[in-house]
Biopython code that builds the backbone (N, CA, C, O; Angstrom):
import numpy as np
from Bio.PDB.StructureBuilder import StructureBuilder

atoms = [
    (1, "UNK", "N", (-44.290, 62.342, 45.884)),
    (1, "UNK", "CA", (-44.174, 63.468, 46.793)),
    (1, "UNK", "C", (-44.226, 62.989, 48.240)),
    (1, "UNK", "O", (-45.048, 62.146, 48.601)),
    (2, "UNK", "N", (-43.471, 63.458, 48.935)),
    (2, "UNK", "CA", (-43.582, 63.435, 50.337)),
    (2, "UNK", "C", (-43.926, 64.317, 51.487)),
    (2, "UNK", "O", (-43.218, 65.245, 51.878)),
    (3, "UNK", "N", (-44.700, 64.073, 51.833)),
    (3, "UNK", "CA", (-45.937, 65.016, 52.749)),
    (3, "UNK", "C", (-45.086, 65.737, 53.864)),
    (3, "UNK", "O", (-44.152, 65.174, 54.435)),
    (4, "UNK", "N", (-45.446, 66.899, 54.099)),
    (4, "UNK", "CA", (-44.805, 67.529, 55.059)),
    (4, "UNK", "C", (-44.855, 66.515, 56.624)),
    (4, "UNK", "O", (-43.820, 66.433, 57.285)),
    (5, "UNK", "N", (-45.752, 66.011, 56.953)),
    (5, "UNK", "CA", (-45.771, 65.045, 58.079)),
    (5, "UNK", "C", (-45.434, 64.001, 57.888)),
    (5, "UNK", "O", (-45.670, 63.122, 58.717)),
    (6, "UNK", "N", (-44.759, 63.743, 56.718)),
    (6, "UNK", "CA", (-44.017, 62.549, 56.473)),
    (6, "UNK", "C", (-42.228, 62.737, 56.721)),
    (6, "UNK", "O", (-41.343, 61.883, 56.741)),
    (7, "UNK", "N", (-42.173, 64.295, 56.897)),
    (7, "UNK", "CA", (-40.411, 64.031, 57.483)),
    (7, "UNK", "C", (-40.629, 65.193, 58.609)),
    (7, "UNK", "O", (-39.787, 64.943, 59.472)),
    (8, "UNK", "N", (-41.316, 66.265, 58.971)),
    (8, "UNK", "CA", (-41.187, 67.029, 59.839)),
    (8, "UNK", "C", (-41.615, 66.194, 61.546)),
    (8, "UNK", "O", (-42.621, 65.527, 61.790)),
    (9, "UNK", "N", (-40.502, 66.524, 62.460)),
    (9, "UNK", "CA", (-41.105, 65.957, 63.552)),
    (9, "UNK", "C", (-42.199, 66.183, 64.476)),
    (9, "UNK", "O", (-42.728, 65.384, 65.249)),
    (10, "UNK", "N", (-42.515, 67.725, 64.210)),
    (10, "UNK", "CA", (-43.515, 68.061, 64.973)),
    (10, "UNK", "C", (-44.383, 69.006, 64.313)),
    (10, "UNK", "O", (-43.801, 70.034, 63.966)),
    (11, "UNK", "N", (-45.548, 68.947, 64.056)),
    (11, "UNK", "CA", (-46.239, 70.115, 62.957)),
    (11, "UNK", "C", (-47.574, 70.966, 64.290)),
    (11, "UNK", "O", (-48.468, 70.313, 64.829)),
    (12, "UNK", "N", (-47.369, 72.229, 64.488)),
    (12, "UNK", "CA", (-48.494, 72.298, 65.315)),
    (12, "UNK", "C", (-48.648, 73.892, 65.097)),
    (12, "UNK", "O", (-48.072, 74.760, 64.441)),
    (13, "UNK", "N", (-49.680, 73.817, 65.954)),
    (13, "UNK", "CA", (-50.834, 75.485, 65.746)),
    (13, "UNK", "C", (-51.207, 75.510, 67.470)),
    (13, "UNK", "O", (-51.438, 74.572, 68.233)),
    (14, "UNK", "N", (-51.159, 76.899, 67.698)),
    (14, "UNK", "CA", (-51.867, 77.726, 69.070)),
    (14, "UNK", "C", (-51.351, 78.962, 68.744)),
    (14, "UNK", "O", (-50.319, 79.315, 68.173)),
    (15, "UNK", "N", (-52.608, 79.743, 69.391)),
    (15, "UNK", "CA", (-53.066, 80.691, 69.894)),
    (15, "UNK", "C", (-51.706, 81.996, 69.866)),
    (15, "UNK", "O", (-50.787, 81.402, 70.429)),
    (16, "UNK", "N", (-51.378, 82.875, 69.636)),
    (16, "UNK", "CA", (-50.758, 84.014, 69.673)),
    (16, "UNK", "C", (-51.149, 85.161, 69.980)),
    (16, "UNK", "O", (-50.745, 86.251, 69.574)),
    (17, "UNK", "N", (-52.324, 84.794, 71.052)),
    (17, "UNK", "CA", (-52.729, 86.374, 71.095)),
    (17, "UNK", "C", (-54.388, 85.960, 70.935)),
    (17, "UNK", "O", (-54.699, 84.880, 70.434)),
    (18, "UNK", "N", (-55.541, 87.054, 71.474)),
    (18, "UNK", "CA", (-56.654, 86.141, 70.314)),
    (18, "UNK", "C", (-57.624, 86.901, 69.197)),
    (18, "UNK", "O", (-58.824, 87.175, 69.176)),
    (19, "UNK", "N", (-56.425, 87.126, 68.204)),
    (19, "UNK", "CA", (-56.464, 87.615, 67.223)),
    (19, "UNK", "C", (-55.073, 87.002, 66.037)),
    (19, "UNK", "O", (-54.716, 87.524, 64.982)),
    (20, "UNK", "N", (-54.702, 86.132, 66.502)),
    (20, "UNK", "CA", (-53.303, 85.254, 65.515)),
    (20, "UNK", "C", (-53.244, 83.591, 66.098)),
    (20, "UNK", "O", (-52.870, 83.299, 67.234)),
    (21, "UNK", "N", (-53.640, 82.724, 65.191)),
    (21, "UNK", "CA", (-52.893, 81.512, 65.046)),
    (21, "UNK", "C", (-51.480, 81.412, 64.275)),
    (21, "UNK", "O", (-51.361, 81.498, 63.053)),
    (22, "UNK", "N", (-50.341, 81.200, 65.270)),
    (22, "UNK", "CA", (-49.375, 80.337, 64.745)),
    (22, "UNK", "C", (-48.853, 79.611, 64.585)),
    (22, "UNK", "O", (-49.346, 78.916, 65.473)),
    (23, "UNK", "N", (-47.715, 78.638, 63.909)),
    (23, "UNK", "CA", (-47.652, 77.872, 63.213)),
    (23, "UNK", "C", (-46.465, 77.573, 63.360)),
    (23, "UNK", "O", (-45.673, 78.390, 62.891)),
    (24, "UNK", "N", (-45.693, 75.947, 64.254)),
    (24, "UNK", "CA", (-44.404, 75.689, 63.839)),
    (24, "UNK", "C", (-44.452, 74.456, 63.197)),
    (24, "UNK", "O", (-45.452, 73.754, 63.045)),
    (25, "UNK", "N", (-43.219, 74.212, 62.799)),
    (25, "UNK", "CA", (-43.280, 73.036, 62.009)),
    (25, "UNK", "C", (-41.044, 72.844, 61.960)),
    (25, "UNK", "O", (-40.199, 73.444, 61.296)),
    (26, "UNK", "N", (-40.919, 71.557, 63.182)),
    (26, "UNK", "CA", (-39.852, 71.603, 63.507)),
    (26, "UNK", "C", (-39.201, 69.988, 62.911)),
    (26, "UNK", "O", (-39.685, 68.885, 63.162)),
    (27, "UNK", "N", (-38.321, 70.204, 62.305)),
    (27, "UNK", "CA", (-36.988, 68.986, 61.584)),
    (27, "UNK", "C", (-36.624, 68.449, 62.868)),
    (27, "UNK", "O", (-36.715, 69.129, 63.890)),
    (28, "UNK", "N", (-36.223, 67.280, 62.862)),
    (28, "UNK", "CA", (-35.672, 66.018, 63.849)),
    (28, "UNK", "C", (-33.909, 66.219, 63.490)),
    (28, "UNK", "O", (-33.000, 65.785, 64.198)),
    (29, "UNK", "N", (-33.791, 66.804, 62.515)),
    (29, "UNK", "CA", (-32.236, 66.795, 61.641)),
    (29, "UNK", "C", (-32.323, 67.938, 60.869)),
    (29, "UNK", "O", (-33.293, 68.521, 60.386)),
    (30, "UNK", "N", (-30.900, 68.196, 60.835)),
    (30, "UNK", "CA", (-30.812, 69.236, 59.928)),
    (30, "UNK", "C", (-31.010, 69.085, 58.813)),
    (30, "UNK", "O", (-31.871, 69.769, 58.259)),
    (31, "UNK", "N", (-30.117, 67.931, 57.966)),
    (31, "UNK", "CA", (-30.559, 67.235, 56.805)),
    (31, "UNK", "C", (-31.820, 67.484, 56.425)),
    (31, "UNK", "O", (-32.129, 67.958, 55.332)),
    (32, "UNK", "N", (-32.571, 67.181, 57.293)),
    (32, "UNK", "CA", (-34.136, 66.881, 56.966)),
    (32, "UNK", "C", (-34.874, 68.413, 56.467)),
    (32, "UNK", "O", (-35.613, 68.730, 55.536)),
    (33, "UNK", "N", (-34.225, 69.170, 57.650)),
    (33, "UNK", "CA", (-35.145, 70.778, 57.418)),
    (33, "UNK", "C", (-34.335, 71.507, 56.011)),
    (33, "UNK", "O", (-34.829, 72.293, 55.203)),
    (34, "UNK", "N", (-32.914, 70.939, 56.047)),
    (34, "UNK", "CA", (-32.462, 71.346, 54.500)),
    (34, "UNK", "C", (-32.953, 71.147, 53.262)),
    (34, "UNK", "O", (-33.139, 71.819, 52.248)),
    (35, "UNK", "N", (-33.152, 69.759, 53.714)),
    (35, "UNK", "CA", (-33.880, 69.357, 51.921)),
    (35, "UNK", "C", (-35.464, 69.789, 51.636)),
    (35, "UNK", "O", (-35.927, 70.086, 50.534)),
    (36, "UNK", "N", (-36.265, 69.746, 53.055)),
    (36, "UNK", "CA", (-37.239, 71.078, 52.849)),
    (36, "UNK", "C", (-37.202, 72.359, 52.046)),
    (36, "UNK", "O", (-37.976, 72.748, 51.172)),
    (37, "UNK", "N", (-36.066, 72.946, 52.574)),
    (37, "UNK", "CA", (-35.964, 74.351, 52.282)),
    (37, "UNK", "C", (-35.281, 73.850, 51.006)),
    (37, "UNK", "O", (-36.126, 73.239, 50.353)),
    (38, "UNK", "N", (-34.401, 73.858, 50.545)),
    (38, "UNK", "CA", (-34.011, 73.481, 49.328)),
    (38, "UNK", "C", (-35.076, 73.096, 48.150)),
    (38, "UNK", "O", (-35.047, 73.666, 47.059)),
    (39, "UNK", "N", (-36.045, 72.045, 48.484)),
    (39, "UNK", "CA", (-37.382, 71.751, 47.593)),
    (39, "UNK", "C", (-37.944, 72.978, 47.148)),
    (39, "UNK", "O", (-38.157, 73.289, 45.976)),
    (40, "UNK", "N", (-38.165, 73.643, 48.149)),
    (40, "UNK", "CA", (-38.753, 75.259, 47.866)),
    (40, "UNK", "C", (-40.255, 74.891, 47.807)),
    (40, "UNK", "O", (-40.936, 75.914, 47.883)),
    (41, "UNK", "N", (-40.989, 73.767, 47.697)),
    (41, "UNK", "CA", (-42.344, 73.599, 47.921)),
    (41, "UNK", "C", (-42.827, 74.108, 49.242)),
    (41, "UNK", "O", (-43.998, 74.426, 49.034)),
    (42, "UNK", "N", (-42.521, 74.362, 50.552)),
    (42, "UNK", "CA", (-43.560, 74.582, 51.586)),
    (42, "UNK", "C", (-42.447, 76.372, 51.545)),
    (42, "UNK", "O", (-41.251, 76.642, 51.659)),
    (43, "UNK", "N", (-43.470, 77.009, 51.367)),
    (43, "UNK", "CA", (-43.382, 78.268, 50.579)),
    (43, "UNK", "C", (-44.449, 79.585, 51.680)),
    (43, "UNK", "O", (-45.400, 79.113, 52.301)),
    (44, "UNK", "N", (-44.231, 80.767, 51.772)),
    (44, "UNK", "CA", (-45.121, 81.246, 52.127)),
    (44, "UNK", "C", (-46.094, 81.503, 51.188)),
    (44, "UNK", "O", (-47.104, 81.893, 51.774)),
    (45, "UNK", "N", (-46.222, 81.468, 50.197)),
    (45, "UNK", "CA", (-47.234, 81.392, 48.733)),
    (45, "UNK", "C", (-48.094, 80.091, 49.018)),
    (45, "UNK", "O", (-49.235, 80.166, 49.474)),
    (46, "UNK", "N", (-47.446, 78.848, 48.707)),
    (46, "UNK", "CA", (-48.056, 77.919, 48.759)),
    (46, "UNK", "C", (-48.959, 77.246, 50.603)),
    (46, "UNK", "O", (-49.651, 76.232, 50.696)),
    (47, "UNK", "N", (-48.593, 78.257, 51.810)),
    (47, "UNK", "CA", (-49.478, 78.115, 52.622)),
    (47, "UNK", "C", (-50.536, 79.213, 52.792)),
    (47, "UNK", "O", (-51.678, 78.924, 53.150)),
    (48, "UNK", "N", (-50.166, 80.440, 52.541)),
    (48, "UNK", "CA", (-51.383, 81.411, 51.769)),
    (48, "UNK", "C", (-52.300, 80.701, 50.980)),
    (48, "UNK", "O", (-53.426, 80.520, 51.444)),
    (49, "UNK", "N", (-52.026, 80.281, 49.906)),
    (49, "UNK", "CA", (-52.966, 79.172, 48.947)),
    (49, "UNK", "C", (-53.824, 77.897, 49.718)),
    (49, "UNK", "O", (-55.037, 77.709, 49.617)),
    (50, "UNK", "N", (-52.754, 76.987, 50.600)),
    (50, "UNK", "CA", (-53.643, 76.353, 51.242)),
    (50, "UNK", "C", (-54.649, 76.669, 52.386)),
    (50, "UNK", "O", (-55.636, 75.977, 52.638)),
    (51, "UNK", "N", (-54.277, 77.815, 53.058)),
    (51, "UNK", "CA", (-55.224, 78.113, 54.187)),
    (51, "UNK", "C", (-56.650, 79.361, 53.589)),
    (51, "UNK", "O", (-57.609, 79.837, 54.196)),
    (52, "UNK", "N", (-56.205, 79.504, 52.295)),
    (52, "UNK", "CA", (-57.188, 80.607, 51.611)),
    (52, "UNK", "C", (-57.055, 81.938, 52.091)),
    (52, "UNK", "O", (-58.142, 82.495, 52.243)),
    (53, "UNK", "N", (-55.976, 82.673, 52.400)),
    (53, "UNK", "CA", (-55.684, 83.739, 52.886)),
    (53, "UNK", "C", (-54.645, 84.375, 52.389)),
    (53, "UNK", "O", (-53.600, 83.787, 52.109)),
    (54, "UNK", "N", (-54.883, 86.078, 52.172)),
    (54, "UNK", "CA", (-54.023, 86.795, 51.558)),
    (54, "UNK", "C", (-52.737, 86.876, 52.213)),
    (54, "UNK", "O", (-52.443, 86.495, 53.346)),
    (55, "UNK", "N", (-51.882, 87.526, 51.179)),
    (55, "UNK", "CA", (-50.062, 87.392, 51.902)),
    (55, "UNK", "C", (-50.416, 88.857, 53.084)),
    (55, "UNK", "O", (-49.594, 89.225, 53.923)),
    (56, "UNK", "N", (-51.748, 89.488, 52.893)),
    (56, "UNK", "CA", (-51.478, 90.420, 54.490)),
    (56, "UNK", "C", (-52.380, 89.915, 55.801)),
    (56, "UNK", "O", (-52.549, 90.520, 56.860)),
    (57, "UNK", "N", (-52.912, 88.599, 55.392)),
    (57, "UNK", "CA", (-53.599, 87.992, 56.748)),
    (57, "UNK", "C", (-52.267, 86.979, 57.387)),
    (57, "UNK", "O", (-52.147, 86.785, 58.596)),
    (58, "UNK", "N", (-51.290, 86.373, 56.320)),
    (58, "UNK", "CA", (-49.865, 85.611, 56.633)),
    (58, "UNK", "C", (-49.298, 86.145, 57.136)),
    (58, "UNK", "O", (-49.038, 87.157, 56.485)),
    (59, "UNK", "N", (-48.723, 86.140, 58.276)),
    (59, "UNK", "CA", (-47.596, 87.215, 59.564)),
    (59, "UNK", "C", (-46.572, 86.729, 59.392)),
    (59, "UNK", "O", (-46.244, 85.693, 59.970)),
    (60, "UNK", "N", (-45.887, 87.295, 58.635)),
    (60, "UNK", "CA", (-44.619, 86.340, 58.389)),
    (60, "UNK", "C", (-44.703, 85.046, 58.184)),
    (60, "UNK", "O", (-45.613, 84.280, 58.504)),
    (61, "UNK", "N", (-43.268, 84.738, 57.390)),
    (61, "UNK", "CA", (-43.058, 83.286, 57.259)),
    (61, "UNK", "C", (-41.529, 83.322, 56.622)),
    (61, "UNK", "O", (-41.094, 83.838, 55.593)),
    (62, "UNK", "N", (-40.693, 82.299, 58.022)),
    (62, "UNK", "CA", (-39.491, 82.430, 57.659)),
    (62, "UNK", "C", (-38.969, 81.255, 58.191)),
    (62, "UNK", "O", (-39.624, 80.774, 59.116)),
    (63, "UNK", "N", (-37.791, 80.568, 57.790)),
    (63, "UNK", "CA", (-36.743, 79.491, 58.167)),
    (63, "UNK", "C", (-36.024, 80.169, 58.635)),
    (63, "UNK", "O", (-35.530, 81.266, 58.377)),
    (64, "UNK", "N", (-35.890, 78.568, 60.309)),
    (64, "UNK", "CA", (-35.336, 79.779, 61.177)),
    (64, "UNK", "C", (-34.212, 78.098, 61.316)),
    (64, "UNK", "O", (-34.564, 77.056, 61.869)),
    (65, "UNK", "N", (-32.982, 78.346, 60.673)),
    (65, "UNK", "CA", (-31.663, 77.352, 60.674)),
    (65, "UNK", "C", (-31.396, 76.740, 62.060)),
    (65, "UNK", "O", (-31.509, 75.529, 62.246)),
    (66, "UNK", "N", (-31.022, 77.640, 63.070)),
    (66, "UNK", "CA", (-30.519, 77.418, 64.088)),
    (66, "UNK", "C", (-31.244, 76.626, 65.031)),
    (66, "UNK", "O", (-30.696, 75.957, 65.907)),
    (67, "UNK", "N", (-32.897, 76.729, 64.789)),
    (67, "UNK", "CA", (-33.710, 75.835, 65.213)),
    (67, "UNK", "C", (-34.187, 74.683, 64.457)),
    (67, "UNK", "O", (-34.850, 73.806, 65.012)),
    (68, "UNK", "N", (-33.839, 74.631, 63.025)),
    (68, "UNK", "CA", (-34.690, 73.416, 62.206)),
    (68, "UNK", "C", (-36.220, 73.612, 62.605)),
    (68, "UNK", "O", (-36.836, 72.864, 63.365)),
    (69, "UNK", "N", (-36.798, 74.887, 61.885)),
    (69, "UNK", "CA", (-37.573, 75.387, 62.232)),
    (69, "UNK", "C", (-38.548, 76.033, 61.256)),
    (69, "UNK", "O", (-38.010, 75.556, 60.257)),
    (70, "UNK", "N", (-39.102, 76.421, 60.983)),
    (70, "UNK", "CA", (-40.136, 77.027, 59.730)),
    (70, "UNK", "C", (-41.900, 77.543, 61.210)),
    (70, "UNK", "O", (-42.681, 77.053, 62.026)),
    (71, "UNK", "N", (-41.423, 78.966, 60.463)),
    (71, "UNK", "CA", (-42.886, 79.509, 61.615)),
    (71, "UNK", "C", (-43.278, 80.607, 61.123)),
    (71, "UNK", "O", (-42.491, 81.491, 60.786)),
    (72, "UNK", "N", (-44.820, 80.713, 60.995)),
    (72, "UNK", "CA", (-45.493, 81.789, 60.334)),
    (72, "UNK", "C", (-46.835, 81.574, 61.478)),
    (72, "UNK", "O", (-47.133, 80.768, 62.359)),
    (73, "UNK", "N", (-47.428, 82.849, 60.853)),
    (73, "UNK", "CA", (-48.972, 82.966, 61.724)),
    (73, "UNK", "C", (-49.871, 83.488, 61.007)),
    (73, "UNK", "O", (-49.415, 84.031, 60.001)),
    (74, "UNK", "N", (-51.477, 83.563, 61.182)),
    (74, "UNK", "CA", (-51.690, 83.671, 60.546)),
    (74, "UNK", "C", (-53.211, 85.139, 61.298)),
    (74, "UNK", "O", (-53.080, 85.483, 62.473)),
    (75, "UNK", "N", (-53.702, 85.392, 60.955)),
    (75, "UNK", "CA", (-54.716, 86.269, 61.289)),
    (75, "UNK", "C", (-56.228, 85.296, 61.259)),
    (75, "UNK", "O", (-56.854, 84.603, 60.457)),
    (76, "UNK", "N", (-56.338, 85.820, 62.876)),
    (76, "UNK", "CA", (-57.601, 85.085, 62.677)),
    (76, "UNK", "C", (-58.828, 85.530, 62.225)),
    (76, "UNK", "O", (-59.096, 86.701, 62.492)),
    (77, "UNK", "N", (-59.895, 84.684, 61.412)),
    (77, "UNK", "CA", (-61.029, 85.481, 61.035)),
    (77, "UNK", "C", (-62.044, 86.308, 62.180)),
    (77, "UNK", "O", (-62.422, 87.457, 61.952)),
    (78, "UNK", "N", (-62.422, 85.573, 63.421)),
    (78, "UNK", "CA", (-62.595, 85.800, 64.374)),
    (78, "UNK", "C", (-61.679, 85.972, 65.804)),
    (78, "UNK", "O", (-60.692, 85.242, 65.895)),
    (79, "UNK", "N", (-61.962, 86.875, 66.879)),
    (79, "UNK", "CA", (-61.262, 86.301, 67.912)),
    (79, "UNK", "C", (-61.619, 85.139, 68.698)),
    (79, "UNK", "O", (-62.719, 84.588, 68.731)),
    (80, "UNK", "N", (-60.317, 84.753, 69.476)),
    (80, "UNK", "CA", (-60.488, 83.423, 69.729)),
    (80, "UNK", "C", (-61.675, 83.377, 70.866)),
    (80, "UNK", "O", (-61.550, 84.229, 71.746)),
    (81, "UNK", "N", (-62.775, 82.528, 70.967)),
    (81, "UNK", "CA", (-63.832, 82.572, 71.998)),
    (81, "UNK", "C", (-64.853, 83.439, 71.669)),
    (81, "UNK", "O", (-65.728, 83.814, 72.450)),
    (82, "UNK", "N", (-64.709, 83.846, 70.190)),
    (82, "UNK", "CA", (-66.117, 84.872, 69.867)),
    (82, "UNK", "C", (-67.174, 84.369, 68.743)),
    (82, "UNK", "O", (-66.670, 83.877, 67.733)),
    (83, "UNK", "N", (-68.265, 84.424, 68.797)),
    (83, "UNK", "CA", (-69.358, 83.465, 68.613)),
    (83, "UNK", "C", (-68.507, 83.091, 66.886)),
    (83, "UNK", "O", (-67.784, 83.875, 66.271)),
    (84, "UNK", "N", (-68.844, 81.887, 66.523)),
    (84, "UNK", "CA", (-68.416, 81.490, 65.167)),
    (84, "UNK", "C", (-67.098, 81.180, 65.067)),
    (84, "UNK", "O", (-66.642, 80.919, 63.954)),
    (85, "UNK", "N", (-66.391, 81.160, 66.047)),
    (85, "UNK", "CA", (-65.138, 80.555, 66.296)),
    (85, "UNK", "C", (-64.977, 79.473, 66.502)),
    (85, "UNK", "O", (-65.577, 79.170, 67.533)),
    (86, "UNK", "N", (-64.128, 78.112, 65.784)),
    (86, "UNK", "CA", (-64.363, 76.934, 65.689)),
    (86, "UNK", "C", (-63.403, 76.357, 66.730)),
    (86, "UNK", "O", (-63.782, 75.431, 67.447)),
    (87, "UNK", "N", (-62.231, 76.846, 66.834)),
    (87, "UNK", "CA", (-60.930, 76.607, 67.541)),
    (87, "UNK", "C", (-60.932, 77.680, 68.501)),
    (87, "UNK", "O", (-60.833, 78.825, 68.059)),
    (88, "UNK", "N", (-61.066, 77.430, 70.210)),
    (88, "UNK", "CA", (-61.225, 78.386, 70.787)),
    (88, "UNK", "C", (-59.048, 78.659, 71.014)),
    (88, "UNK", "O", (-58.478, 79.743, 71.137)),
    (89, "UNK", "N", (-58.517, 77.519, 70.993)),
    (89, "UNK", "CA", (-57.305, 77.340, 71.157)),
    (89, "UNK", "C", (-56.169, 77.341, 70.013)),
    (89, "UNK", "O", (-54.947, 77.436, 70.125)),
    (90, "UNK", "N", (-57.039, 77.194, 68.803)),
    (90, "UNK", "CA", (-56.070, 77.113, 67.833)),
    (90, "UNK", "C", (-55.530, 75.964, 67.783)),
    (90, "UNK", "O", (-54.918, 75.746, 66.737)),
    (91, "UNK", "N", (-55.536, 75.385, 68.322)),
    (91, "UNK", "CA", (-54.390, 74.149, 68.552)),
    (91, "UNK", "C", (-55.385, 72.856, 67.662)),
    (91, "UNK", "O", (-55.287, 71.705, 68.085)),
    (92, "UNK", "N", (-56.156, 73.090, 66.646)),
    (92, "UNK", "CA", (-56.485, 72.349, 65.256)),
    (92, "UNK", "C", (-55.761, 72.670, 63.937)),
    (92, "UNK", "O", (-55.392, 71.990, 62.979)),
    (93, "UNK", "N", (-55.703, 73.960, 64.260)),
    (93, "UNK", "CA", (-55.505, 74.638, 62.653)),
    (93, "UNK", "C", (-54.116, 74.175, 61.862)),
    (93, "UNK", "O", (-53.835, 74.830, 60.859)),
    (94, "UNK", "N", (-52.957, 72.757, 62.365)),
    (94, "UNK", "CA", (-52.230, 72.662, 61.423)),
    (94, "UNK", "C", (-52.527, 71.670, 60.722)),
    (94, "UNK", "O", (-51.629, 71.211, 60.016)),
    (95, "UNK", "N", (-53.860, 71.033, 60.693)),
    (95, "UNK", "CA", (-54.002, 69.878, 59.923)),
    (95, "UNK", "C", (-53.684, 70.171, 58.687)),
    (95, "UNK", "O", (-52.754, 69.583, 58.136)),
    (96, "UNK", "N", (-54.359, 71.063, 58.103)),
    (96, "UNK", "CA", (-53.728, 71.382, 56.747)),
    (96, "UNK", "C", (-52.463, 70.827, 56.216)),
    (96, "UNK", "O", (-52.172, 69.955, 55.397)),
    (97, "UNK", "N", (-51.667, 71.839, 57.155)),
    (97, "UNK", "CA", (-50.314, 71.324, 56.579)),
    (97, "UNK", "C", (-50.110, 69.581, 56.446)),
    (97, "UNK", "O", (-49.401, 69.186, 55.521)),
    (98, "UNK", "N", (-50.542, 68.879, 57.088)),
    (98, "UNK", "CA", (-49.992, 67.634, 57.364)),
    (98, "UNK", "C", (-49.634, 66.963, 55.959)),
    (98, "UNK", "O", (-48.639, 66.245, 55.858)),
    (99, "UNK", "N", (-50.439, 67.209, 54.931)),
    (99, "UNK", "CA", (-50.399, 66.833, 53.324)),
    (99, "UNK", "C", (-50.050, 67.856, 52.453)),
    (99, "UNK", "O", (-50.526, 67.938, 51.321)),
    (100, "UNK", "N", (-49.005, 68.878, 53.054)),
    (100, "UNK", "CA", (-48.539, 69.757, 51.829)),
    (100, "UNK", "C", (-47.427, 68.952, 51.847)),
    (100, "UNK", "O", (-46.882, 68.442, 52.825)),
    (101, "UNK", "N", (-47.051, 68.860, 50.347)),
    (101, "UNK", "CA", (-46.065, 68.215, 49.546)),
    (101, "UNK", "C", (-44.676, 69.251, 49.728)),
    (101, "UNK", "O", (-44.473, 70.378, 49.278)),
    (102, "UNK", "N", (-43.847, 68.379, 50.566)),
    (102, "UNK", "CA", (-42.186, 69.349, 51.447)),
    (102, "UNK", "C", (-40.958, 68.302, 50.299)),
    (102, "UNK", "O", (-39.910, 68.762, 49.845)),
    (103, "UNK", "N", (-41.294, 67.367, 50.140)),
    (103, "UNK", "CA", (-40.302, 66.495, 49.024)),
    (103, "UNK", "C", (-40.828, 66.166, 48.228)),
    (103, "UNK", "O", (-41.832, 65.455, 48.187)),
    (104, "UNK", "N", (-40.054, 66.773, 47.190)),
    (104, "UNK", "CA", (-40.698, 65.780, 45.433)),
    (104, "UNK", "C", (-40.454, 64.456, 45.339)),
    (104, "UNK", "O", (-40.808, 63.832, 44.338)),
]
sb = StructureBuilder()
sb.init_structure("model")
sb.init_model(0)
sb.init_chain("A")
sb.init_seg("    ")
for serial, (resi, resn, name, xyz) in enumerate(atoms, 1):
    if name == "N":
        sb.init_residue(resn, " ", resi, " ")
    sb.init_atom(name, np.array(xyz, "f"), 0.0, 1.0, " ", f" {name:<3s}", serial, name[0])
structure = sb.get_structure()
């Protein structure tokens, strides 16, 4: 398997508001964001599953062609800067992705 940060060029997370982290995750090539989407592994199911959150805390999640692009968001448990908030910026929260499996 090949890790989503093993072909995507840029994987990242910030702030949407402070009540939403979102989420891009942008191809260097088209090729590249095709055979993504084609695999069908990086899924809005399968990042619901990894971040532990229902499909109504997931704000969408769609491939966007024209950019070599894949972007969803997500609901935050807290707002951003309110006590128990780990990421005042968001700009941690795509580690996750870095090891979801995008090629078999």
């Amino acid at each position: 398997m090949t890790p989503l940060s093993g072909i995507a060029e840029v994987i990242r997370s910030k702030n949407a508001g402070p009540f939403v982290v979102t989420f891009d995750v942008l191809f260097g090539s088209e090729e590249d964001f095709e055979a993504v989407r084609t695999a069908g592994l990086v899924t809005r199911q399968a990042v619901a599953q990894l971040y532990g959150v229902s499909d109504n805390e997931l704000v969408g999640f769609d491939y966007f062609p024209f950019a070599r692009a894949i972007k969803f968001s997500i609901r935050r448990p807290v707002s951003s800067g309110a006590p128990g908030d780990s990421d005042v910026y968001g700009a941690q929260q795509h580690a996750p992705l870095l090891d979801l499996p995008a090629l078999p």
